[in-house]
SEGUPA-131192 format. One record per residue (C-alpha): residue number from 1; residue in three letters; x, y, z. Coordinates in Angstrom, 2 decimals, decimal comma, padded with zeros to 5 digits, always signed. Layout:
N
   nr  rest        X        Y        Z
  NUM   ALA        X        Y        Z
...
end
This chain:
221
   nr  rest        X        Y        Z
    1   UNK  -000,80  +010,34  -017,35
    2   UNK  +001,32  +013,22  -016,51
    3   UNK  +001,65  +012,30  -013,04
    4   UNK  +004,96  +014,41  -012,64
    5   UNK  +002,48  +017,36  -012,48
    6   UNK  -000,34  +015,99  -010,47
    7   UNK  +001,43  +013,74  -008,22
    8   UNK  +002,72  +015,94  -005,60
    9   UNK  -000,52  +016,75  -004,05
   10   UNK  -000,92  +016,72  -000,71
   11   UNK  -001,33  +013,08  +001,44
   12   UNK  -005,33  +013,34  +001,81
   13   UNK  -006,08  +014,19  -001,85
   14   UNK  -003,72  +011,42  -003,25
   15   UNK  -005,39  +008,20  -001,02
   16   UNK  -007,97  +008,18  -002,72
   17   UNK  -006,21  +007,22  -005,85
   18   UNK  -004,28  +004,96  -004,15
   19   UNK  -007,41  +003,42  -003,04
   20   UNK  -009,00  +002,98  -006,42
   21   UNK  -005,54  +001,57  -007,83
   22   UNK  -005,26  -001,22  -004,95
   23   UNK  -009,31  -002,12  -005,83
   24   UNK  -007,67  -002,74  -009,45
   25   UNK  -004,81  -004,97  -008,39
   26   UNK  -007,46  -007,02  -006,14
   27   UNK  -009,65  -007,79  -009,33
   28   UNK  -006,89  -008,36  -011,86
   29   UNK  -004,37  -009,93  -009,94
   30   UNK  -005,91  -011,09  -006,57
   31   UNK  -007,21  -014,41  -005,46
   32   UNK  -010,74  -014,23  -006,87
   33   UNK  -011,54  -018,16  -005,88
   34   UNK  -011,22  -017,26  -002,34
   35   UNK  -013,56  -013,77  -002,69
   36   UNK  -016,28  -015,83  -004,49
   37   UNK  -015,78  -018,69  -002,11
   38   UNK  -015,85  -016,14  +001,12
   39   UNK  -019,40  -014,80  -000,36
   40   UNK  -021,09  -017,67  -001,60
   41   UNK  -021,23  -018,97  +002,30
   42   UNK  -024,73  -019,23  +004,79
   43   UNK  -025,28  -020,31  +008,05
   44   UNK  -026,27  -024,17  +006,83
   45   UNK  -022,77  -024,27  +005,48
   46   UNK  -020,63  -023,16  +007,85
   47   UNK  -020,40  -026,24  +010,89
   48   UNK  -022,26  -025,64  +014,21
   49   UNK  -019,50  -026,23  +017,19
   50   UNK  -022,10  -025,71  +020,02
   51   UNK  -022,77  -028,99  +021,49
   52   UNK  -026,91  -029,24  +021,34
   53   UNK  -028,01  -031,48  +024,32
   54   UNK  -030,17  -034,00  +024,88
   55   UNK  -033,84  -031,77  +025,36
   56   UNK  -033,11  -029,91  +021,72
   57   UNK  -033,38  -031,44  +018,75
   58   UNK  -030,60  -029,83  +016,05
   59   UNK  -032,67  -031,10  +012,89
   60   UNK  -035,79  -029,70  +014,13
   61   UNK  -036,21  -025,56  +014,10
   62   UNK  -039,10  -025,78  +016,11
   63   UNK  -038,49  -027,80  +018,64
   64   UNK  -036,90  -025,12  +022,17
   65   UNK  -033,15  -026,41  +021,68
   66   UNK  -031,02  -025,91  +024,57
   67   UNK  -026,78  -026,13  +023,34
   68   UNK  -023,68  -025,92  +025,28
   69   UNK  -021,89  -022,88  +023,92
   70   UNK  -018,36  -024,07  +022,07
   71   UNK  -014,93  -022,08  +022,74
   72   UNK  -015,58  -019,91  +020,43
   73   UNK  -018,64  -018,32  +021,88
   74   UNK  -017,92  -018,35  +025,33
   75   UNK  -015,08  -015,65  +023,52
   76   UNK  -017,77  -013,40  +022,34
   77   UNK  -019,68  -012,34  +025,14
   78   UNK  -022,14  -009,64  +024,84
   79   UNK  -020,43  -006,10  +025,97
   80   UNK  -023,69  -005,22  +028,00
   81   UNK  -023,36  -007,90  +029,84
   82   UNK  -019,99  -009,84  +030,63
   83   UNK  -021,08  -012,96  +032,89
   84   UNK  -024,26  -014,29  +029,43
   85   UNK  -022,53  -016,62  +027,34
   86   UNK  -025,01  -017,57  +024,32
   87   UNK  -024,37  -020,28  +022,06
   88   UNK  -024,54  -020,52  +018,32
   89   UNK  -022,59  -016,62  +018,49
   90   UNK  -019,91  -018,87  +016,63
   91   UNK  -021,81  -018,18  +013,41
   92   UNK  -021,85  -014,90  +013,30
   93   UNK  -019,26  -013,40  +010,63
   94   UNK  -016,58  -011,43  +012,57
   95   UNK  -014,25  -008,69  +011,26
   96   UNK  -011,77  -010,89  +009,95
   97   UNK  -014,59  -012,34  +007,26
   98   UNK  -015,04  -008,99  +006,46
   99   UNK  -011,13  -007,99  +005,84
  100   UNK  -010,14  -007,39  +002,30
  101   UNK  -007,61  -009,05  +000,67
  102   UNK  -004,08  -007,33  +001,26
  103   UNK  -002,41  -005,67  -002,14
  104   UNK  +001,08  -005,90  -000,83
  105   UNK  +002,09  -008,76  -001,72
  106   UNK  +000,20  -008,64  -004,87
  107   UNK  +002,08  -005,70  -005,69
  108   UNK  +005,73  -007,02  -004,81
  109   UNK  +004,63  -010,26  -006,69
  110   UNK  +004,14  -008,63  -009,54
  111   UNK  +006,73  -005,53  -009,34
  112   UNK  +004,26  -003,15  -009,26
  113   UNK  +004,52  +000,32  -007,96
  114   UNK  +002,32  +002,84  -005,77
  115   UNK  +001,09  +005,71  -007,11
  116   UNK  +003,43  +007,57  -004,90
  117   UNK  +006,17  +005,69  -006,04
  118   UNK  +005,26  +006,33  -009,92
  119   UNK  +005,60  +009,92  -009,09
  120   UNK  +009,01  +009,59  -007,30
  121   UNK  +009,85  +007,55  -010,75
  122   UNK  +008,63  +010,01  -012,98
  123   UNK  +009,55  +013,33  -011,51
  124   UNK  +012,93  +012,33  -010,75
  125   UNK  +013,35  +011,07  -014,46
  126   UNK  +012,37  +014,24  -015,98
  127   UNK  +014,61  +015,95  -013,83
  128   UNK  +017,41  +014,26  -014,35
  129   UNK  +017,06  +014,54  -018,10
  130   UNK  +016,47  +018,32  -017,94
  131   UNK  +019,69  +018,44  -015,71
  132   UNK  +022,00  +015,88  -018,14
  133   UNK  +020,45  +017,46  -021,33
  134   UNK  +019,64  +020,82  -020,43
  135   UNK  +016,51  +021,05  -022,00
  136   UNK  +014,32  +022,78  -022,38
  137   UNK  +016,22  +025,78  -021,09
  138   UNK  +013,09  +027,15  -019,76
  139   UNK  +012,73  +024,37  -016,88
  140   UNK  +016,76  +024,02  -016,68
  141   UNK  +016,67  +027,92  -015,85
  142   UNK  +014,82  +027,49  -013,02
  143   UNK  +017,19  +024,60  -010,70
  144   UNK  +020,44  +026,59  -008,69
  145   UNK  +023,35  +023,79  -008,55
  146   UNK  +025,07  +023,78  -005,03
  147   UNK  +028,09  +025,43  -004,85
  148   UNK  +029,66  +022,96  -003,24
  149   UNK  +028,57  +019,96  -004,76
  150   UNK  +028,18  +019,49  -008,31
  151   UNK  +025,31  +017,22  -008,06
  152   UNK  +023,37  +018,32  -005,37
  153   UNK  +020,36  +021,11  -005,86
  154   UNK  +019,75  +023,89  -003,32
  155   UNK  +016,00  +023,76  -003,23
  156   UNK  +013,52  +026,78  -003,56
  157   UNK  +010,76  +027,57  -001,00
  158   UNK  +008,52  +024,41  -000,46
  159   UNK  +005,72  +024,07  -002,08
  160   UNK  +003,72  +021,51  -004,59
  161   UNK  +005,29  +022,49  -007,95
  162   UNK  +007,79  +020,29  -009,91
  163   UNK  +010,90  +022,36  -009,21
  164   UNK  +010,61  +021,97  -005,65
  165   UNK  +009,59  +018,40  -005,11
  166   UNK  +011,97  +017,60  -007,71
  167   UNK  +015,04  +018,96  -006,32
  168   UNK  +013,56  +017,98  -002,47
  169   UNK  +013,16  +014,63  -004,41
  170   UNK  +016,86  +014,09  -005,98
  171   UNK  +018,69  +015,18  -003,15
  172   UNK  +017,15  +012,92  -000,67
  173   UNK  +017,67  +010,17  -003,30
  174   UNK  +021,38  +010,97  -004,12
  175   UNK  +022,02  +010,32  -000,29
  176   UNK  +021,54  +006,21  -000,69
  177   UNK  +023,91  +006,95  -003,85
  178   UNK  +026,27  +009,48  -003,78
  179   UNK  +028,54  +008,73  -007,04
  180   UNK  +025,34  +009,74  -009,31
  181   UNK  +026,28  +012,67  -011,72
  182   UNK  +024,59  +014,65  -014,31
  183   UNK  +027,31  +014,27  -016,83
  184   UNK  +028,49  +010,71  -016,08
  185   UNK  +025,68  +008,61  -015,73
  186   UNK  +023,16  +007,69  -018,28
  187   UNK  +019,34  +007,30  -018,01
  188   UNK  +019,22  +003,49  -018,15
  189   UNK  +021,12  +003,57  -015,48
  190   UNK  +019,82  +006,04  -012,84
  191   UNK  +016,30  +004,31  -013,97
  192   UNK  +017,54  +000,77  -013,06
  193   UNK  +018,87  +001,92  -009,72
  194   UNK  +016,06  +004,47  -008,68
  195   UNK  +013,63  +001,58  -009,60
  196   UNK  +015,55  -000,83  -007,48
  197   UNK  +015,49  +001,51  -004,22
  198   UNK  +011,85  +002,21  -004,70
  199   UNK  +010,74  -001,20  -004,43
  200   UNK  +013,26  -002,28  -001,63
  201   UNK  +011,24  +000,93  +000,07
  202   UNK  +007,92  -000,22  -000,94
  203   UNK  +008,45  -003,70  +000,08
  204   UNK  +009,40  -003,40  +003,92
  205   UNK  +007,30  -003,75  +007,15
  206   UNK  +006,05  -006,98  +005,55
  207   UNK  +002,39  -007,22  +004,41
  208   UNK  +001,47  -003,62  +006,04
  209   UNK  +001,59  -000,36  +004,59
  210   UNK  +003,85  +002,29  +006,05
  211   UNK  +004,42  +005,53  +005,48
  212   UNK  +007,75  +004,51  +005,13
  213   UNK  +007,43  +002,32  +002,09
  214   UNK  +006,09  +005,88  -000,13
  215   UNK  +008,55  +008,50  +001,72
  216   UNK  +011,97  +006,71  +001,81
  217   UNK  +014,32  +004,96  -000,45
  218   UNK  +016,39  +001,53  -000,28
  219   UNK  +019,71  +001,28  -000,24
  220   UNK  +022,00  +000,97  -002,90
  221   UNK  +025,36  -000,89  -003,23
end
């Protein structure tokens, strides 16, 4: 709600938010099977690749069980001491057990968009509308048009506020599409194609997060 205001914050006070919104697209739209599945796991149910030999007895706890350590362990030696190899290391839960589930495909599956990218929806929106329409006259008072180009906007000082960031934010957009015009083009429109080049943004570099995919814009044909 009236993230046109709010939105422009600076980088360390908006991750957090971005945080809790990616914990919501895990639990409504992520693979919940698997999560159960990863945590409902012990030691008796995960398989033992250590070959046990002859003088150990795998059934039998208390019998002095002697193994041969399996790939895997002979992989995880201790960092105090490089040349021990200890078997049955296979069954402890490494980092990738711990990994959560990644959100960007979840959100490109479902068309979904960052919080950073609802801002750069929503602010550039509202100032396109003040620009076509000219309302309120307040807010319109406060953008200078180029002088050279009609639909370009010669930023003030930078700072957090709407008229900056929305200016900053329509002139770096109007680069990937130069024919957009105040008068010419409707809202539907400039909605449909700023949409578009958000996602293209938010969807590169595959399944990791950049800070590319909440600072730049896709092209446009």
């Amino acid at each position: 709600f009236a993230i046109s205001v709010w939105g422009g914050v600076s980088q360390n006070i908006i991750d957090p938010v971005f945080i809790t919104q990616k914990r919501c697209i895990r639990m409504i739209f992520g693979d919940n099977d698997a999560y159960k599945d990863k945590y409902a796991t012990c030691a008796r149910s995960r398989p033992i690749s250590c070959q046990v030999l002859k003088h150990g007895s795998q059934n039998n706890p208390h019998t002095n069980r002697q193994a041969k350590p399996c790939a895997k362990c002979s992989c995880m030696k201790r960092k105090t001491s490089k040349s021990l190899i200890k078997p049955f290391r296979c069954q402890l839960l490494d980092e990738e057990f711990y990994a959560k589930e990644s959100t960007k495909p979840l959100f490109k599956q479902n068309e979904l968009l960052t919080v950073h990218n609802l801002y750069r929806l929503r602010i550039i929106m509202e100032f396109f509308k003040i620009m076509k329409y000219r309302l309120p006259i307040s807010l319109f008072s406060l953008f200078k048009r180029s002088d050279r180009r009609d639909n370009r906007i010669t930023p003030p000082r930078p700072t957090h506020h709407f008229v900056y960031k929305s200016s900053w934010l329509w002139n770096k957009f109007n680069e990937t599409k130069n024919q957009l015009d105040f008068s010419t083009t409707s809202c539907s429109l400039l909605k449909s194609c700023l949409t578009k080049s958000l996602k293209d943004a938010q969807n590169r570099h595959e399944n990791n997060w950049h800070e590319d995919n909440f600072q730049g814009f896709g092209p446009l044909t």
